[in-house]
N, C-alpha and C positions, 0 to 999 in steps of 0.2 A: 781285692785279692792280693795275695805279697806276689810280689816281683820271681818271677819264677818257678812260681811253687805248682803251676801245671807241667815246664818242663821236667822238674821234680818227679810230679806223679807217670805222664806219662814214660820216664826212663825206670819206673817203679813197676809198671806195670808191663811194659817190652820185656823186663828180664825176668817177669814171669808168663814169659810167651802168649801174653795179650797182645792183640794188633789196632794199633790205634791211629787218630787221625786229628789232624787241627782242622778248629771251628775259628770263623772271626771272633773279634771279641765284641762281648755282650749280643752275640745273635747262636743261632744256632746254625748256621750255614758257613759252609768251608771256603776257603780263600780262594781267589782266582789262582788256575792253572795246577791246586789240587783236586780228583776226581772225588772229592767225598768219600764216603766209609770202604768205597771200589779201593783208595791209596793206601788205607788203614794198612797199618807194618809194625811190625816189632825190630825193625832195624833202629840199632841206637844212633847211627849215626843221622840219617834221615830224619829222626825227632830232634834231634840236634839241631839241623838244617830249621829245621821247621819253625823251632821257639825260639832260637837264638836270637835272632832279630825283632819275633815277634813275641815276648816273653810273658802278655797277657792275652795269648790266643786263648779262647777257651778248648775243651778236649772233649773228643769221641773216640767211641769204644765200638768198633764190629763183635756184633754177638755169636754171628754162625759159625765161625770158623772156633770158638771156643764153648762150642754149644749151650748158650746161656738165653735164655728169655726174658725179657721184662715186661712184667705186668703195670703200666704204665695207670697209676691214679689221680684221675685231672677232677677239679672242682671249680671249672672256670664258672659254670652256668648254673641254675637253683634246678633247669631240669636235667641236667648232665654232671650229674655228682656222683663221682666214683665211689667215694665213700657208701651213699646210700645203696647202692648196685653190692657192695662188699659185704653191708651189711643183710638182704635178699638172698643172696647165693647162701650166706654164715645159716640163715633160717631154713633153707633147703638143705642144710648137711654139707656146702661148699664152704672148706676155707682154705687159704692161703697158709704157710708156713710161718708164723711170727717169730722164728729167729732165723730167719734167713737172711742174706744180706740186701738192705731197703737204705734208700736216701729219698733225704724230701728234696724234692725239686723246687726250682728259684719261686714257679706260683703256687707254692704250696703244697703241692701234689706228691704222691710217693711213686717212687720205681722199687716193686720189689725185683729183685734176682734171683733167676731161678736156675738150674739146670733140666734143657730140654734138647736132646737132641734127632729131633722130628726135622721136617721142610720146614726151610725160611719160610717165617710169615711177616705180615705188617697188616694186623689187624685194627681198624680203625670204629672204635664204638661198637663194640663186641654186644657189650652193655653198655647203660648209659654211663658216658664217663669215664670209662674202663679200655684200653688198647691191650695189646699184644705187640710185640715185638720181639723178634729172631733174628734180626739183619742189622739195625746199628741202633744206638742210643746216646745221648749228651748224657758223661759221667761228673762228678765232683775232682777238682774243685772249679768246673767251670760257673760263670757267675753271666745276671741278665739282671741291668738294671740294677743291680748294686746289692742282690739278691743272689745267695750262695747254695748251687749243688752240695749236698752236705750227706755223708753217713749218719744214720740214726747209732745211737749205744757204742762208737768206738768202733761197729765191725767191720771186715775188708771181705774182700773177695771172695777169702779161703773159706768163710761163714757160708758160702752159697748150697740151699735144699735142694734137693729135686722137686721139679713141678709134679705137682699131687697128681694120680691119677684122673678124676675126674676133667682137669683141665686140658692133658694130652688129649684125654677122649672129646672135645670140647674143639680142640686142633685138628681132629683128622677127621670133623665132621660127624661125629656119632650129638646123639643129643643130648643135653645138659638142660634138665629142666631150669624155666623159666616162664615166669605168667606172662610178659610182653609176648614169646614166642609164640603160645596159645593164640593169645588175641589175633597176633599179626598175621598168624593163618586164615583165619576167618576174613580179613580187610581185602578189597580189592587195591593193588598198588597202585596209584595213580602218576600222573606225569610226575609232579616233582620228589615223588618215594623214588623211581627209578632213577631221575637224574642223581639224587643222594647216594643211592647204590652206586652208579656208575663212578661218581666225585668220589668217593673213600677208595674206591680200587688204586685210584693214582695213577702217572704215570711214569714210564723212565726216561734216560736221558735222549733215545734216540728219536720220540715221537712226542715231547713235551712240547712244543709249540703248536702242531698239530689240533695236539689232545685239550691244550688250552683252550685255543681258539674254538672247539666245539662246546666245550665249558661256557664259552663266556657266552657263545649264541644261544647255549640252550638255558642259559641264567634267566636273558634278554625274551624267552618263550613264557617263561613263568608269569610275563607283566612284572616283574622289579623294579623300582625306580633305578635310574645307570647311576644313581652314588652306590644303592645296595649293592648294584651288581661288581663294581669297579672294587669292593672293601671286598666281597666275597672272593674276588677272583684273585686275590694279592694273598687273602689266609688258603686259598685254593693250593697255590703256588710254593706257600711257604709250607705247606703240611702234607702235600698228598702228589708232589712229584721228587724224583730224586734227584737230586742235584738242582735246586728252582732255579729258574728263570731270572737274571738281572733286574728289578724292579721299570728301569724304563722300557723293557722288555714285554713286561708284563702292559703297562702303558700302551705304549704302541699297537700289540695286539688289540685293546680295550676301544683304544680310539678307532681301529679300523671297523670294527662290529659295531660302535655306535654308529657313528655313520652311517651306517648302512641301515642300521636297523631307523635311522632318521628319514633318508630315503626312503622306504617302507612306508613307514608311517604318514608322509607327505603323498604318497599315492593312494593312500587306503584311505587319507581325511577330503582329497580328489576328488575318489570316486563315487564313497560316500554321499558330499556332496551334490554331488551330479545325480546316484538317485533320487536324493530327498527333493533336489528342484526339480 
């Protein structure tokens, strides 16, 4: 990334009354001692404050206060491919606005932008693949891995559609056909459907350790091996609470639940025991 060119952007985007916020570089997570997208400001001076020293912070953009959405298109996974969910919705009459303003994301993924202005949301796997967003999001030219936030076709901001009908009605709870939806009616949810529901709500800053540490016990329920559970509970951290947790943080937490859940186990291989003799 050139030397600068986020302080660039975001003083580009402050004096057109976006409020924005530094990310560390090459992560998506804000520096110590800023509140995350809570700081987000269009003061030029504070941006100033911000890059001046550190001039390859990458950059976030609060959506609600400029009533903007983004429909976030991830393709990490073969069965969590937004793409394929885009293309399902396109076959039911659902599509997105193709000249709105869209950037491919560092993993390839698109952020279209919309205009919506409903209740903040942070929808996580709406569809497979597919988020919502109304509260913050990593804009261009932040970079991960040596991988650039990028606008498609040259366009900015000012190119932004309004979110189509169906998708508001899709936000405020009305139904938007969908064959998963069908099905998942008929399934009974079981223990690890529910803890999934519970995991994408997320949490916020004042009940994140808490909310973790129930996380990581109720990972530890499912029978996980504690690497699965330790790898899941750090993407837990990084993606569905705000403001996460300091990695040795997250550690600490992880080791006090093994333990314990080690202790458990030593009692239950005990007593076991003791029936079978």
């Amino acid at each position: 990334m050139k030397e600068f060119a986020t302080l660039d952007k975001a003083i580009e985007l402050a004096q057109k009354g976006y409020a924005v916020y530094p990310l560390i570089e090459n992560t998506k997570k804000p520096p110590k001692g800023v509140a995350g997208y809570k700081a987000a400001t269009s003061d030029q001076n504070t941006i100033l404050a911000w890059f001046e020293k550190h001039p390859i912070y990458n950059l976030g953009l609060r959506l609600d206060l400029s009533d903007l959405l983004v429909v976030d298109i991830d393709m990490h996974e073969p069965t969590k491919n937004g793409r394929n969910s885009l293309t399902q919705l396109f076959k039911q009459g659902h599509t997105l606005p193709s000249d709105t303003y869209i950037e491919q994301t560092a993993n390839g993924g698109l952020h279209y932008f919309l205009k919506y202005a409903g209740a903040k949301v942070r929808k996580i796997d709406i569809w497979p693949g597919v988020d919502l967003l109304s509260d913050f999001t990593v804009i261009a030219p932040s970079e991960i891995n040596g991988k650039v936030y990028q606008p498609l076709d040259g366009r900015t901001l000012a190119d932004i559609k309004p979110a189509p009908q169906w998708l508001v009605d899709k936000l405020t709870g009305q139904k938007v056909n969908w064959s998963s939806d069908r099905d998942y009616t008929t399934r009974l949810k079981k223990y690890t459907g529910r803890l999934l529901d519970e995991m994408v709500q997320g949490a916020n800053t004042g009940d994140r350790n808490v909310w973790l540490t129930k996380m990581i016990g109720r990972l530890f329920a499912t029978g996980a091996e504690p690497e699965t559970v330790y790898e899941l509970a750090c993407s837990i951290n990084e993606r569905f609470i705000d403001q996460p947790l300091e990695t040795k943080e997250v550690t600490t937490i992880y080791n006090s639940i093994l333990k314990r859940e080690m202790k458990r186990f030593e009692r239950n291989s005990i007593r076991n025991s003791r029936i079978a003799g």
